[in-house]
C-alpha positions as CSV (number, residue, x, y, z in Angstrom):
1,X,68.0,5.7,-94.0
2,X,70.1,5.6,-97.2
3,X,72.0,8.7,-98.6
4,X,69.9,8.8,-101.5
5,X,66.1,9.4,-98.5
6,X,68.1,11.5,-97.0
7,X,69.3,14.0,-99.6
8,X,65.8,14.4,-100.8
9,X,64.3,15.0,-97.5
10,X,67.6,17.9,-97.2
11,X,66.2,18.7,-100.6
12,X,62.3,19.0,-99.5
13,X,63.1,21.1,-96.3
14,X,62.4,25.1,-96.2
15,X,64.7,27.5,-97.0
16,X,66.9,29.0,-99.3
17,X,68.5,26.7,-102.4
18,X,71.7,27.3,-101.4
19,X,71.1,25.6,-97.8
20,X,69.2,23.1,-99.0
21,X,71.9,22.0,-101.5
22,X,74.5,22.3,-98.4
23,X,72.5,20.2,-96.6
24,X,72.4,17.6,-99.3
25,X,76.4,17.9,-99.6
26,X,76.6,17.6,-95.5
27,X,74.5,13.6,-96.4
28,X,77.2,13.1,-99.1
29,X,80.4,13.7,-96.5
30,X,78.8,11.4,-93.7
31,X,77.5,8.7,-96.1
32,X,79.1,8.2,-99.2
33,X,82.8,9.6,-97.7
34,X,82.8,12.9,-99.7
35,X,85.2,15.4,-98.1
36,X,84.9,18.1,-100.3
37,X,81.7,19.2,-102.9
38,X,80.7,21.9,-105.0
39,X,77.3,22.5,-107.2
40,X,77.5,24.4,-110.1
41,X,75.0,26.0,-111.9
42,X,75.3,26.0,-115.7
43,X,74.3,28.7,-118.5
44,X,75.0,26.7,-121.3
45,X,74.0,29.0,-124.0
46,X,76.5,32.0,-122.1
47,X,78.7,29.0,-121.4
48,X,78.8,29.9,-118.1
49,X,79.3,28.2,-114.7
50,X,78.5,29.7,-111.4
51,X,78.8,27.9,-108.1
52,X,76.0,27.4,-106.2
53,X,76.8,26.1,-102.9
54,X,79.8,24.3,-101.9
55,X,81.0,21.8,-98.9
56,X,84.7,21.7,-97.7
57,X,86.1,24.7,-99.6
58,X,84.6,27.8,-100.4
59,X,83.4,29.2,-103.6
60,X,86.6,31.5,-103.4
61,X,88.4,28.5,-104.0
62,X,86.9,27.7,-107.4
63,X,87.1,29.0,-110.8
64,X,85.7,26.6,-113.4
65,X,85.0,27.8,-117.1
66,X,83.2,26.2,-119.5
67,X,84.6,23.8,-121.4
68,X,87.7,23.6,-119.9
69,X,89.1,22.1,-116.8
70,X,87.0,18.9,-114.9
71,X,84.2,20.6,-114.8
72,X,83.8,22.7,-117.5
73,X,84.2,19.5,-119.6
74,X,81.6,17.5,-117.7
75,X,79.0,20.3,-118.5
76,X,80.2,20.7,-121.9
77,X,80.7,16.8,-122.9
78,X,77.7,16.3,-120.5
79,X,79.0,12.7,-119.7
80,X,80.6,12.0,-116.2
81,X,84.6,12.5,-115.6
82,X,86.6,11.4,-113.0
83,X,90.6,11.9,-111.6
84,X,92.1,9.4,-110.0
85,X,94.7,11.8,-108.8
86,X,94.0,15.4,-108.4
87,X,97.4,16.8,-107.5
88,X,99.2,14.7,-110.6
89,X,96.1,16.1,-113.1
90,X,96.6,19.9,-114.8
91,X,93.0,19.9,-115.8
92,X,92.0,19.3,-112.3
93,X,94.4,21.8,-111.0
94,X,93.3,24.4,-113.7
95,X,89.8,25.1,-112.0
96,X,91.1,25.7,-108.3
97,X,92.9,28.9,-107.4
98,X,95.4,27.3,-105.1
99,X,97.2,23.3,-106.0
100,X,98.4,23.7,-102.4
101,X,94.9,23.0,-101.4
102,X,95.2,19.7,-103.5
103,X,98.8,18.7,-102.9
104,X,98.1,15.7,-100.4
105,X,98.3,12.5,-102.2
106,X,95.2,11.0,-102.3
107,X,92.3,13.0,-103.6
108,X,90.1,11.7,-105.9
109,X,87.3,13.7,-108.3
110,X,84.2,12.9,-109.7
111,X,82.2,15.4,-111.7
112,X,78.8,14.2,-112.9
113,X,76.4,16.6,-115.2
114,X,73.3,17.2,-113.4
115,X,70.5,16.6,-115.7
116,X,66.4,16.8,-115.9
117,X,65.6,15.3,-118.9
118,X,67.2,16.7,-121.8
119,X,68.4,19.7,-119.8
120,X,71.6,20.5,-118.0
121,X,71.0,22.4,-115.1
122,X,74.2,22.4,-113.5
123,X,77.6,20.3,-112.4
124,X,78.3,18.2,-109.6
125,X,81.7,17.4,-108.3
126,X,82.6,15.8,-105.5
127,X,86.6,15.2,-104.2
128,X,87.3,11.9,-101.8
129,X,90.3,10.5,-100.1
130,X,92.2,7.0,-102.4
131,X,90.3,5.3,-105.2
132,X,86.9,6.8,-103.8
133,X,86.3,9.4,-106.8
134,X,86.0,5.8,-109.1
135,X,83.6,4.1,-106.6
136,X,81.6,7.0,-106.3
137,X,81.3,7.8,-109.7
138,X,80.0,4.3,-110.6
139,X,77.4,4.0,-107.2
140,X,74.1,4.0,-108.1
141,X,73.3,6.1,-105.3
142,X,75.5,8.7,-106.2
143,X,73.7,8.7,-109.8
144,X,70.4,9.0,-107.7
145,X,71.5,11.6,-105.9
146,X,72.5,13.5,-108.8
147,X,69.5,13.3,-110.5
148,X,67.4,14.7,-106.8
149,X,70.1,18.1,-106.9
150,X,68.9,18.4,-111.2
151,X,65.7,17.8,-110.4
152,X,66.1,20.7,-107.3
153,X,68.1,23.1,-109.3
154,X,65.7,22.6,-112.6
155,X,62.6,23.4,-110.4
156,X,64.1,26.4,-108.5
157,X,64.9,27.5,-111.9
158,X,61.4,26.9,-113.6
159,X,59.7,28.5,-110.4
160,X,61.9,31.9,-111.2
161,X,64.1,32.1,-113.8
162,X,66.3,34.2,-112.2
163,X,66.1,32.8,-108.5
164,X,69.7,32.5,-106.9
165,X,71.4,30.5,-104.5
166,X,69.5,32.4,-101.5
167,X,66.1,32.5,-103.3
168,X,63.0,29.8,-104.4
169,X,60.4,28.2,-103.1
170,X,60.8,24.7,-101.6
171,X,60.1,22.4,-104.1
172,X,57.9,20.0,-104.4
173,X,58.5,15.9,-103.1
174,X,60.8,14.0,-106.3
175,X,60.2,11.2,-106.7
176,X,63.2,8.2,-106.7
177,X,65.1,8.6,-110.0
178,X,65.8,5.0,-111.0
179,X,69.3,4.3,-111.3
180,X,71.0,3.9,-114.6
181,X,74.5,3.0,-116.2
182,X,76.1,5.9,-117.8
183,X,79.0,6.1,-119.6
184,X,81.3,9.0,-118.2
185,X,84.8,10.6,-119.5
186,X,88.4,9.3,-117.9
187,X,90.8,12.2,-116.5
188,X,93.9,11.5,-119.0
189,X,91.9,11.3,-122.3
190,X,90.3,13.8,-124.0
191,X,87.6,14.4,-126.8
192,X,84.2,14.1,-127.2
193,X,84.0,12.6,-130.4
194,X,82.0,9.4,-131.4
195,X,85.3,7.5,-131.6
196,X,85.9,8.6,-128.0
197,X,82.6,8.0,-126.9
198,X,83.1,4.4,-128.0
199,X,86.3,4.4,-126.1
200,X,84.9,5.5,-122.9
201,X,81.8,2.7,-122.9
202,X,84.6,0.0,-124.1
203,X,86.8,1.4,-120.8
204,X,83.3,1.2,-118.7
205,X,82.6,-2.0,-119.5
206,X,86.0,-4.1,-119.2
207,X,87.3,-2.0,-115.7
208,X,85.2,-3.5,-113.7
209,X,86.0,-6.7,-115.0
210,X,89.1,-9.1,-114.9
211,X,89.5,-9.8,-118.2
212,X,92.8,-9.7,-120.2
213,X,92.7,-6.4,-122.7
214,X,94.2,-6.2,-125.9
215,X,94.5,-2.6,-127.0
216,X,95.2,-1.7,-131.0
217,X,96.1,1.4,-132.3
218,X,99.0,3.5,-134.2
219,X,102.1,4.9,-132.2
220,X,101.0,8.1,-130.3
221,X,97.2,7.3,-130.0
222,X,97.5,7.0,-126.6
223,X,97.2,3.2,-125.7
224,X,99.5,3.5,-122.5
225,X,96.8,6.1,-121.3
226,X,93.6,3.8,-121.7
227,X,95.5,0.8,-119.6
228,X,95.9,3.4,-117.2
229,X,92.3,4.4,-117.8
230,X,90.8,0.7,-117.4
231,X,93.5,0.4,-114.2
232,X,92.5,3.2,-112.2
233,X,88.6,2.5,-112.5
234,X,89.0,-1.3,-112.0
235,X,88.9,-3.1,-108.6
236,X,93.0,-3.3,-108.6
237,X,93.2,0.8,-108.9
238,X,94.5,0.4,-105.4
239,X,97.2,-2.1,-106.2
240,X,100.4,-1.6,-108.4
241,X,100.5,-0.8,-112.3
242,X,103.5,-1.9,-113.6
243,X,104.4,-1.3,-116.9
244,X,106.7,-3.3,-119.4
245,X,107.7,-2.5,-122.8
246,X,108.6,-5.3,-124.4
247,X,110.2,-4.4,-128.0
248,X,112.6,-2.6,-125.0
249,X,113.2,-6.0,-123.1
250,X,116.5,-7.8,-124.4
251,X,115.5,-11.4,-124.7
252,X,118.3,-12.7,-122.6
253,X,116.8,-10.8,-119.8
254,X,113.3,-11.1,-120.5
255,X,112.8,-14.2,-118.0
256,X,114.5,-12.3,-115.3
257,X,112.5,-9.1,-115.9
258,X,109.2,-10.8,-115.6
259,X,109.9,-13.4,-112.8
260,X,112.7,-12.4,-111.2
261,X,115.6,-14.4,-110.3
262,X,117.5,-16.4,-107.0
263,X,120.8,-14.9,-105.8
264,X,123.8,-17.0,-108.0
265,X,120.8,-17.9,-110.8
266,X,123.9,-16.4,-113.1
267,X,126.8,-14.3,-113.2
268,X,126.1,-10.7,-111.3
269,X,122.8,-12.2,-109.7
270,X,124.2,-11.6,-106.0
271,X,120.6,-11.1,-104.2
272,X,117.0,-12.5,-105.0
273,X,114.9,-9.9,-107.3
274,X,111.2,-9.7,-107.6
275,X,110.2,-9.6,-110.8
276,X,107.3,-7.5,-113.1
277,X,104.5,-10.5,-112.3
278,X,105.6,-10.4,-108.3
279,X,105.6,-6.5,-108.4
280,X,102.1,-6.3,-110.3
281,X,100.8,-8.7,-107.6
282,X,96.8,-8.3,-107.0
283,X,97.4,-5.0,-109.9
284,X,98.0,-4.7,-113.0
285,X,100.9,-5.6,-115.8
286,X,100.8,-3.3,-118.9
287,X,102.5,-5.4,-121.7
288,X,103.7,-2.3,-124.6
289,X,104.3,-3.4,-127.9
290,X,103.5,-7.3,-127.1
291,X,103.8,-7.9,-131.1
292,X,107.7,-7.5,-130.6
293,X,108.0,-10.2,-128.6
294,X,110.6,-13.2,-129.9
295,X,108.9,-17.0,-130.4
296,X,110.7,-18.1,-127.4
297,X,109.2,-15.3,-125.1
298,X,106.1,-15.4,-126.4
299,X,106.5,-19.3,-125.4
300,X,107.1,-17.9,-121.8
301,X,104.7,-15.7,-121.5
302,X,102.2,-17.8,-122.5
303,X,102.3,-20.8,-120.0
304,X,101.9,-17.8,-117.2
305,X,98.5,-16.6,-119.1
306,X,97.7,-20.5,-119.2
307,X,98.6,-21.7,-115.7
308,X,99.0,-18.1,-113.6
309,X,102.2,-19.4,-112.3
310,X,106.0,-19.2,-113.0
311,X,109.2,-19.8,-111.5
312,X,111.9,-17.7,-110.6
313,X,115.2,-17.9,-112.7
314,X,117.2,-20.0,-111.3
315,X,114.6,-21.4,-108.3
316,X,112.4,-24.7,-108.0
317,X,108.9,-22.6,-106.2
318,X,106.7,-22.6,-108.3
319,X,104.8,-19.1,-107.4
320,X,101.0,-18.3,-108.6
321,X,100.0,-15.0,-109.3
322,X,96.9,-12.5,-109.2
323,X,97.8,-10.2,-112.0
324,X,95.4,-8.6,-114.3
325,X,97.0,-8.5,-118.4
326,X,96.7,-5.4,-120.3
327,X,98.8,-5.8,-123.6
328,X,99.5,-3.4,-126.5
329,X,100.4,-3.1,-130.2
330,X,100.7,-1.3,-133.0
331,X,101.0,-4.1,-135.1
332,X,98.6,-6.4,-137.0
333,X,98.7,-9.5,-134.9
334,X,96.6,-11.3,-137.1
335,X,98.9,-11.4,-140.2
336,X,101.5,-12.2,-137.9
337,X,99.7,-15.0,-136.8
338,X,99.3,-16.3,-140.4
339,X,102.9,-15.4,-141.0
340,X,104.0,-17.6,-137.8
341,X,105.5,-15.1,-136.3
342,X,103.0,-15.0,-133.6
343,X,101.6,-17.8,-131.7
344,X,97.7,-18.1,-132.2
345,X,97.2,-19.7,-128.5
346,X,99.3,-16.8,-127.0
347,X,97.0,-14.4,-129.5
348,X,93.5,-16.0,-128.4
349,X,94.6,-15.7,-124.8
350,X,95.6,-11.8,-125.4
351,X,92.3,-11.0,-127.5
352,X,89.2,-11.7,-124.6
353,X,88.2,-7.6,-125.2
354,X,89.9,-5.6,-127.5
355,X,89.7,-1.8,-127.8
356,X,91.1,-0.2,-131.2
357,X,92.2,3.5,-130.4
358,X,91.8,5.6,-133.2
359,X,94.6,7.8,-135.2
360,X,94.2,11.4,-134.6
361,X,93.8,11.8,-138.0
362,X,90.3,9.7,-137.3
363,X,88.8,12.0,-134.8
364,X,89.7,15.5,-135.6
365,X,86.8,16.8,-133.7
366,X,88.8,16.2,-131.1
367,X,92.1,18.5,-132.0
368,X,90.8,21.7,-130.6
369,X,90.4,20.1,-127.1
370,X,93.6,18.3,-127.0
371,X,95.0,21.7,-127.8
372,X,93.8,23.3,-125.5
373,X,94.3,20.7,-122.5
374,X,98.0,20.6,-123.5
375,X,98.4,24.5,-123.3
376,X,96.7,24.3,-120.0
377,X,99.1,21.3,-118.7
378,X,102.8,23.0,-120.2
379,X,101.9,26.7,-119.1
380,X,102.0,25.1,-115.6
381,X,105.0,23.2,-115.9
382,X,106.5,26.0,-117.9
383,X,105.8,28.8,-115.9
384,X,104.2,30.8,-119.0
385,X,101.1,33.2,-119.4
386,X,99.8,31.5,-122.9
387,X,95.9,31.9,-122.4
388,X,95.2,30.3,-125.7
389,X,95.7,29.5,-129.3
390,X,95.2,32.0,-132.0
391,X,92.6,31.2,-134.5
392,X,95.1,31.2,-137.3
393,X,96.8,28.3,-135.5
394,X,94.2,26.3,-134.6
395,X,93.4,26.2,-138.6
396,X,97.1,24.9,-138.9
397,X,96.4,22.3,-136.5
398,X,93.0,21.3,-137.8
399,X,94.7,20.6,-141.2
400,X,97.7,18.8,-140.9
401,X,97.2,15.3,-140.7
402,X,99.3,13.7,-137.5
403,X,101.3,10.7,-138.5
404,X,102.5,10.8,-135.2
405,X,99.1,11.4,-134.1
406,X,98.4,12.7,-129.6
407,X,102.3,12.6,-129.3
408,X,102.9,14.9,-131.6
409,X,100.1,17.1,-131.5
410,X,101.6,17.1,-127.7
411,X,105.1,18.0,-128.9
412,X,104.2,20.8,-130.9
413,X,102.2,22.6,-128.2
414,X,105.0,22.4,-125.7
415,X,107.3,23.8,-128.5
416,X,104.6,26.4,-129.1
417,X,104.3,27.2,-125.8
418,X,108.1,27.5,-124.6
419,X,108.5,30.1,-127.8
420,X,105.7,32.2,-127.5
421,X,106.8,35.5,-125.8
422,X,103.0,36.6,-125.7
423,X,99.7,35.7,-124.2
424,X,98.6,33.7,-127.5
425,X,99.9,30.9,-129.3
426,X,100.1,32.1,-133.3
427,X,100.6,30.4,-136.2
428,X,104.6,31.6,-136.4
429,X,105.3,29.8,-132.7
430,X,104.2,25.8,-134.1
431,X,106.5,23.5,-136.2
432,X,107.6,25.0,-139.3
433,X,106.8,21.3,-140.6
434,X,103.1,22.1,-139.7
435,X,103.2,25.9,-140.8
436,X,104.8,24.5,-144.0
437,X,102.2,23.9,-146.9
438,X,102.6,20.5,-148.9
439,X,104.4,22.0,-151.7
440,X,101.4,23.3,-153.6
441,X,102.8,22.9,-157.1
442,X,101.9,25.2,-159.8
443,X,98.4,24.6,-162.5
444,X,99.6,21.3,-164.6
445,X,97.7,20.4,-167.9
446,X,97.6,16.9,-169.2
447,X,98.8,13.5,-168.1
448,X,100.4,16.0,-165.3
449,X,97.6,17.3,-163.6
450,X,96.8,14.3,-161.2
451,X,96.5,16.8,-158.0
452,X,94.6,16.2,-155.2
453,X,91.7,18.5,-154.3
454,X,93.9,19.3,-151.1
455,X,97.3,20.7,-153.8
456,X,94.7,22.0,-156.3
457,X,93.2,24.5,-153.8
458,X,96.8,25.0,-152.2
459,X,98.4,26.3,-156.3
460,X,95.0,28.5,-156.6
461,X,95.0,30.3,-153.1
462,X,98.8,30.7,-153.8
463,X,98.7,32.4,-157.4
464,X,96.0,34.5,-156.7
465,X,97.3,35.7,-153.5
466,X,100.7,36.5,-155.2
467,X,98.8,38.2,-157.8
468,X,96.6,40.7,-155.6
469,X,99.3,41.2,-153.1
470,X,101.6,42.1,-156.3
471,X,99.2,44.9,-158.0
472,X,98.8,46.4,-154.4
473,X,102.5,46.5,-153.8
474,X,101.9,44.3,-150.7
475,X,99.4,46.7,-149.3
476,X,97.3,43.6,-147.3
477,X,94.5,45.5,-146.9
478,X,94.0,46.4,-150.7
479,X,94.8,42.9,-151.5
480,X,92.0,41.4,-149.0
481,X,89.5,43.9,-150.7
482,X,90.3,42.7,-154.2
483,X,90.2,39.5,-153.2
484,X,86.8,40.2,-151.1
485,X,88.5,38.4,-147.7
486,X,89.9,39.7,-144.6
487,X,93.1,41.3,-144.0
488,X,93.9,38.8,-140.9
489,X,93.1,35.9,-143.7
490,X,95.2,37.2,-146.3
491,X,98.2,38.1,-143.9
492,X,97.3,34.6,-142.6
493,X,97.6,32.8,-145.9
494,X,100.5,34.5,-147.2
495,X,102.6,33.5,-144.0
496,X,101.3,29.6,-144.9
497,X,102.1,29.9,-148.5
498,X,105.5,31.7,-147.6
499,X,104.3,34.9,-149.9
500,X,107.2,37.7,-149.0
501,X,104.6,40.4,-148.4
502,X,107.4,42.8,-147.6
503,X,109.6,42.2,-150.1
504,X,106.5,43.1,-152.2
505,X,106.2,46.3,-150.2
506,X,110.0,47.6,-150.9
507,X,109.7,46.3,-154.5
């Protein structure tokens, strides 16, 4: 019988919830190669998970909160997440008490929401050996056997709301859930905006496929991390990812970098080197910043796209090659294709799917989660006990706009969290260029006053916090009740606007 008649007959059996879900879990290991399981039961208006039963590893080993970690973000985004690479991935490690469990190279995750209807009634996550957490995510008979443990959990739960893993009636036969493409979250981006949404269908769709990828976007979006995204999920995740940044590639060398080169091809060639194409063989080459690429290389590059084969420097073989192309840029290759200075065969043969990564600035839903899944990943390589960001500094970070957009969101938390000599990050431990306000200028009259709405609010908050803090001898307290605010939001404020509350004190 398949995995998916067997878990609902483990499911339909007598008992207790809890061994009825273990049972289900013991069907996962022998048929669809799971070595390690856990069921989580969610409280999403608490924002609670509790685990519910649990294959491999105990329940002791486990500590997933919601929102955070794998997990947590799988019940909270309620859209499927999986790691290619548990003991290389902080939110992974975040959730289990001990990363020696997970330091063997090979396991994979999958966590998958477990949902009846419109409800989430728990978390499923399931840990394999190699690329197995990928397969298993996208298996339509893990989706139906997700779908049988929600429909269990949601009818122990309506039979007694407050029936544990030891209590509940049997429930009754479910019937087959029919299986259905979902789009699920990849474990090295983050958000759960609509621009990310559209990121993670676009990702779905072209992994499993063959087909070149052209991904757009500003520096620091995080273009590097989709191609490894669309890599890890695709058929190739086994095979190698090699990576080439080509505004970094000296033309002289470029031929030699990509195809490698005979012994005595040229001066200082004393052996036979592989080259990128060879290396990426049956995988992956990830082409950074093709737009900085010379006529003459983009000549190159494209009779390899055209014919899939090349010759060493300096060698007469021809040699074909099974490499999948993922290229890169931050430029717009379509006025450099009108400007000549970029080949429209070599562009057409780059363009087959595109994906446009957004600018932070574009998906600032997103900002508190980053945050907070870089605090998580540099207070483990740090060695610190940060537990969070301050409130006042998450403001600062919802209102500055990112030119350099992930990256330096990225930067800025490590900075904040090598300084802070506390348990939370506050505003004082980010970038002074962050903390720093955008010169409000003072109230301007006439041709003068051409302020944005940004600077207008900036000069008022500043004047009148001067002025209240100045009758109450910087007393902030007497200040916030003039003012009819908070004493943490005027202390707050004055610290943005650079207000020198004590030197208002001693005045």
């Amino acid at each position: 019988m398949s995995a998916v008649d067997e878990v609902s007959q483990a499911l339909d059996h007598s008992g207790g919830l809890r061994q009825r879900l273990e049972q289900a879990l013991e069907v996962l290991e022998l048929r669809l190669g799971v070595a390690r399981a856990v069921v989580y039961a969610v409280d999403a208006g608490a924002r609670q998970l509790e685990v519910l039963a649990w294959r491999g590893l105990g329940s002791a080993h486990y500590r997933p909160r919601f929102g955070a970690g794998v997990v947590g973000r799988a019940a909270h985004s309620r859209q499927r997440i999986v790691v290619p690479e548990v003991r290389l991935e902080p939110m992974a490690l975040s959730e289990v008490v001990s990363a020696e469990e997970w330091s063997q190279e090979g396991w994979s995750q999958a966590a998958v929401p477990l949902l009846a209807g419109k409800t989430l009634a728990g978390v499923l996550s399931c840990y394999a050996h190699g690329s197995a957490g990928a397969t298993l995510a996208a298996s339509p008979d893990f989706s139906a056997v997700a779908a049988l443990i929600a429909g269990a959990l949601e009818r122990a739960r309506g039979a007694d709301p407050s029936a544990t893993a030891s209590e509940g009636e049997a429930p009754e036969s479910a019937p087959r859930p029919r299986p259905r493409d979902a789009v699920f979250e990849y474990a090295n981006l983050v958000g759960a905006s609509p621009a990310m949404r559209l990121i993670y269908e676009e990702i779905g769709q072209v992994a499993r496929t063959n087909a070149t990828t052209l991904i757009r976007g500003e520096n620091g979006t995080g273009k590097e991390l989709v191609a490894c995204a669309i890599h890890n999920n695709s058929d190739r995740a086994n095979a190698p990812l090699i990576k080439v940044n080509c505004a970094a590639l000296p033309e002289p060398l470029f031929e030699s970098e990509l195809f490698g080169h005979e012994r005595g091809a040229y001066t200082g060639a004393h052996a036979r080197r592989r080259g990128r194409f060879e290396l990426a063989e049956n995988g992956t080459l990830f082409l950074d910043e093709i737009g900085e690429l010379s006529p003459a290389m983009q000549a190159k590059l494209l009779r390899v796209l055209q014919a899939r084969e090349f010759e060493r420097v300096g060698g007469t073989e021809t040699l074909r090659t099974n490499v999948r192309i993922i290229a890169a840029t931050n430029r717009n290759l379509e006025e450099r294709v009108q400007s000549g200075a970029f080949r429209q065969d070599l562009y057409y043969r780059l363009n087959v799917f595109s994906i446009t990564v957004p600018p932070l600035r574009g998906r600032r839903a997103d900002i508190w989660a980053l945050a907070e899944y870089f605090v998580t990943k540099y207070v483990a390589e740090h060695r610190k006990s940060v537990t969070g960001l301050s409130n006042g500094a998450l403001d600062i970070l919802s209102e500055h706009t990112w030119p350099g957009n992930v990256r330096e969101l990225e930067n800025a938390i490590e900075r904040a969290v090598v300084v802070c000599d506390g348990f939370v990050i506050q505003p004082h431990h980010l970038p002074a260029a962050l903390r720093a306000p955008s010169n409000p200028p003072a109230p301007a009259t006439g041709d003068s006053a051409k302020l944005t709405l940004r600077e207008a609010v900036a000069a008022l908050e500043t004047r009148m916090l001067a002025d209240a803090l100045t009758r109450a001898r910087g007393n902030c307290a007497r200040a916030a009740r003039e003012l009819g605010i908070t004493e943490r939001v005027v202390r707050y404020k004055a610290a943005q606007y650079n207000i020198d509350v004590d030197g208002m004190r001693n005045a």
